[in-house]
C-alpha positions in Angstrom: 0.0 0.0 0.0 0.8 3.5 -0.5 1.7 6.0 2.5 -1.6 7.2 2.5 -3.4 4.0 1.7 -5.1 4.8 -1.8 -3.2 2.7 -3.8 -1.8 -1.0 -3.7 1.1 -2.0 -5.7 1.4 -5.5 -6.4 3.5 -8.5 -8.3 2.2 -10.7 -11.5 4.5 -13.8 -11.5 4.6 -16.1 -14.2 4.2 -20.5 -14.3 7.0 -22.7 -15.0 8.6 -25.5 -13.3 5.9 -27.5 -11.5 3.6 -24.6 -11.7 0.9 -24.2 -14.7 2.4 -21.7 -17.2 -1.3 -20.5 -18.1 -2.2 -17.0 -17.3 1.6 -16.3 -16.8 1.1 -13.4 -19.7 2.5 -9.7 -18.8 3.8 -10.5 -16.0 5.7 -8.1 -13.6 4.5 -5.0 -10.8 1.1 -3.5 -11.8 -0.6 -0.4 -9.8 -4.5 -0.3 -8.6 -6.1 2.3 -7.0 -7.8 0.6 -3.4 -11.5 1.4 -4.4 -10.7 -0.2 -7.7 -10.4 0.1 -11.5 -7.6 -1.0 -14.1 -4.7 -2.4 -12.9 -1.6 -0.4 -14.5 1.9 -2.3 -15.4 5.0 0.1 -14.1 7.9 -2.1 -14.8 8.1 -6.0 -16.5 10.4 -7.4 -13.8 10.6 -6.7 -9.8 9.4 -7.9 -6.8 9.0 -7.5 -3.0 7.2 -4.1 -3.9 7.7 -1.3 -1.1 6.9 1.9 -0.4 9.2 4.3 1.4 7.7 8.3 2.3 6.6 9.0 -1.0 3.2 7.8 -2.2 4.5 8.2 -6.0 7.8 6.1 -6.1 7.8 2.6 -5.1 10.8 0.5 -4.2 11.1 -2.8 -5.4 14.4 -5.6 -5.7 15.1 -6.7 -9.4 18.2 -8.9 -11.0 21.1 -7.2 -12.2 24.0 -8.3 -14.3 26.8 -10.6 -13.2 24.0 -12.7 -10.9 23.5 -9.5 -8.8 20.6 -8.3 -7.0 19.5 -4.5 -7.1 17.5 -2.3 -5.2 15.4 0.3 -7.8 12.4 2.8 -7.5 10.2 4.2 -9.8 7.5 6.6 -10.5 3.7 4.8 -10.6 3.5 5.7 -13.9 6.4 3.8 -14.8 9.0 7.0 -15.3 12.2 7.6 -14.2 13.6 4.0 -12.8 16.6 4.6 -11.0 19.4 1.9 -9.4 19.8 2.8 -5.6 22.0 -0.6 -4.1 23.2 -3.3 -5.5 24.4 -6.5 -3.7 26.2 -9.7 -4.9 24.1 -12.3 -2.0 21.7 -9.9 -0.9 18.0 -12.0 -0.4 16.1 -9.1 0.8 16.3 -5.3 0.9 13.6 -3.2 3.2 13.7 0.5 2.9 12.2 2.2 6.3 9.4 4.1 5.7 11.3 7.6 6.2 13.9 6.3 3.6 16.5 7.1 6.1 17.9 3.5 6.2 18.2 0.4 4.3 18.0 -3.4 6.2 18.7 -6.3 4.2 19.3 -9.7 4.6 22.4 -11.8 3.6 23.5 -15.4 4.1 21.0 -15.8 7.3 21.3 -12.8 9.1 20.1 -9.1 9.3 22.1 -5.7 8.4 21.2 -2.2 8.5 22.9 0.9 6.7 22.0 4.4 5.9 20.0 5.1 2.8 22.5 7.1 0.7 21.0 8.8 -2.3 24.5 9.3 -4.7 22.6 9.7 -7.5 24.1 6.2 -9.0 24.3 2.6 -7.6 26.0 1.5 -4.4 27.5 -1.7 -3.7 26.1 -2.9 -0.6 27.0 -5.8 1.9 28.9 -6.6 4.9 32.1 -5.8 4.3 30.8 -2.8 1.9 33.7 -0.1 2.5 31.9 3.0 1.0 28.8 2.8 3.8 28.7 2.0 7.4 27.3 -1.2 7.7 25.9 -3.0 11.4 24.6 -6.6 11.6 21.8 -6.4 14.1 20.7 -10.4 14.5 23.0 -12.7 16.5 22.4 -16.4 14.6 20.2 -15.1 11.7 17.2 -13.2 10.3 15.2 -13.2 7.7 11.9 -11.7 6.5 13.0 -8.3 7.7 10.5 -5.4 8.6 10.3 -2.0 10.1 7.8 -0.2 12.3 5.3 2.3 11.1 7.9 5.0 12.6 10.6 3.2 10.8 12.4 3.6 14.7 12.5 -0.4 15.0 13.3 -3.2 13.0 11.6 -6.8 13.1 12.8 -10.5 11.9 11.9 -13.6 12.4 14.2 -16.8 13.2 12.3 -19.7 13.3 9.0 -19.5 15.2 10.7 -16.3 16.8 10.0 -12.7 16.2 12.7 -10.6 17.0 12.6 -6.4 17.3 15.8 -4.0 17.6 15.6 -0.2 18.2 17.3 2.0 16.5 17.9 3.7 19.7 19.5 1.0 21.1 21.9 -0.7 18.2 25.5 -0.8 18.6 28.1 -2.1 16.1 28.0 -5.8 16.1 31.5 -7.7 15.5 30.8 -11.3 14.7 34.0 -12.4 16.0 33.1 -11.3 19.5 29.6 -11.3 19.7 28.6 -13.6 22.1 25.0 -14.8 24.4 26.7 -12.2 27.1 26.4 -9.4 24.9 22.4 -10.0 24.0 20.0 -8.9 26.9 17.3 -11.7 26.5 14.9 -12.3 29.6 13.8 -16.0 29.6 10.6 -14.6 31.7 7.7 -15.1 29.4 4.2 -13.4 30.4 1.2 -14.0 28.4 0.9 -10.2 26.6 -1.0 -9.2 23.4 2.1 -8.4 21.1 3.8 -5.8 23.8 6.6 -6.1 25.7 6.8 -5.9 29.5 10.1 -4.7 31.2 11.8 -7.3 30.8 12.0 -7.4 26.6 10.3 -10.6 26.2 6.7 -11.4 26.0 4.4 -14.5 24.0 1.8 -13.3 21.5 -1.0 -15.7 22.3 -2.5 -15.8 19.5 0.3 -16.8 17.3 2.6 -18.9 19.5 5.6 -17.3 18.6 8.0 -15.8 20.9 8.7 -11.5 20.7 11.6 -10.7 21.8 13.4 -7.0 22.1 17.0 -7.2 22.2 20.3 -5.1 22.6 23.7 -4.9 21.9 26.2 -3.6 25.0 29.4 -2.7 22.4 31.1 -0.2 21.2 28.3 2.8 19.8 27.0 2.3 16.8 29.1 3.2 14.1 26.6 6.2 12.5 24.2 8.4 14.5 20.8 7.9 15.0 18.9 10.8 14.0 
C-alpha cells in the first residue's frame, strides 16, 4: 500500500517448473487504485514491492548483471527508474518508511545501513567499505520489517519474532559477539504483542516468541537521527 493508503502496488508472477504456465502473460509489478479500476503495469520485472515516504515512487528488488541483485524505485507511472543498491548475495532489501535506512538480509542474518542517495548505484554488503554497515541479529534473520515509525526493526528466526531499536543498536563484531552481549529475559508473560520490562513477551494468539533485544558494544558506528 501506499503512504496514505489509496493505492496497492502489487506482483504478476509467471508458471513454469511445477507450476501451470497458463495466465503467466505480462507478468511483472502492476498499480490499482484501493477502491478499484484498471490495474496499471510500471515495470516488466521486480518484486517484493515497497513503499518508502513518498506515495509516487515505489521501491522494489530486481536482477542485475553478473548474478546480482538491485534495489530500484520508480514513479507509478512507470518513469524515471533509477538503481539505488546493488548486492552480490543480498536475499532481501527493506527500505524504512522515512527512507532514512536500508536493512537487508544476507547469508541468514540481518544488516542495517543508511539510505544514501548518490545519485548512482551503491554496492552494498557486509564488508561494503563506502557505507557504514551493522549486523543487528545474533544467529540469523530473515523476513525483515520495520515499524510504522521506521524507529525499529523486526525479523523472524524460526518461530521467533525478533525487534531492535534503532535507539538501542551498537556495532556488532561477529568475531566477538557472544550470548553475554544479547539482553534476553527468559521470563515469558502471556501479553498481546507488547513487551513488559523485561523485553520478552508471548503473543497468544500466534505462538511465537517476541523478543526485544540489545547490543552492549562499542556505539554504533553512525548516528541515529
Amino acid at each position: 500500500f501506499t503512504p496514505d493508503g489509496t493505492c496497492v502496488v502489487y506482483r504478476k508472477g509467471s508458471g513454469g517448473g511445477i507450476v501451470s504456465g497458463e495466465w503467466s502473460k505480462n507478468e511483472g509489478l502492476y498499480a490499482v487504485a484501493v477502491q478499484g479500476g484498471t490495474p496499471v503495469r510500471i515495470t516488466k520485472t521486480g518484486s517484493e514491492p515497497q513503499f518508502g515516504a513518498d506515495n509516487g515512487r515505489v521501491y522494489f528488488t530486481a536482477p542485475e548483471s553478473e548474478g546480482k541483485r538491485g534495489l530500484r524505485s520508480i514513479e507509478l507511472d512507470g518513469s524515471d527508474e533509477r538503481t539505488h543498491l546493488i548486492s552480490e548475495e543480498a536475499t532481501q532489501f527493506r527500505i524504512s518508511p522515512d527512507e532514512k535506512w536500508i536493512a537487508f538480509a544476507e547469508r541468514f542474518n540481518a544488516y542495517i545501513a543508511p539510505f544514501v542517495r548518490t545519485g548512482g548505484r551503491v554496492e552494498i554488503g557486509p564488508k561494503a567499505k563506502s557505507i557504514p554497515v551493522a549486523r543487528v541479529s545474533r544467529d540469523a534473520g530473515t523476513y525483515l520489517d520495520w515499524s510504522g515509525d521506521g524507529r525499529s526493526l523486526h525479523w523472524t528466526l524460526g518461530p521467533e519474532l525478533f525487534t531492535r531499536s534503532l535507539s538501542n543498536l551498537r556495532a556488532v563484531d561477529p568475531g566477538t559477539f557472544g550470548d553475554d552481549h544479547l539482553r534476553r529475559s527468559q521470563a515469558q508473560k502471556r501479553i498481546d504483542r507488547r513487551f513488559d520490562d523485561s523485553g520478552i513477551g508471548i503473543d497468544d494468539a500466534l505462538g511465537i516468541e517476541l523478543h526485544q533485544v540489545g547490543l552492549e558494544q562499542d556505539p554504533f558506528p553512525f548516528d541515529i537521527q
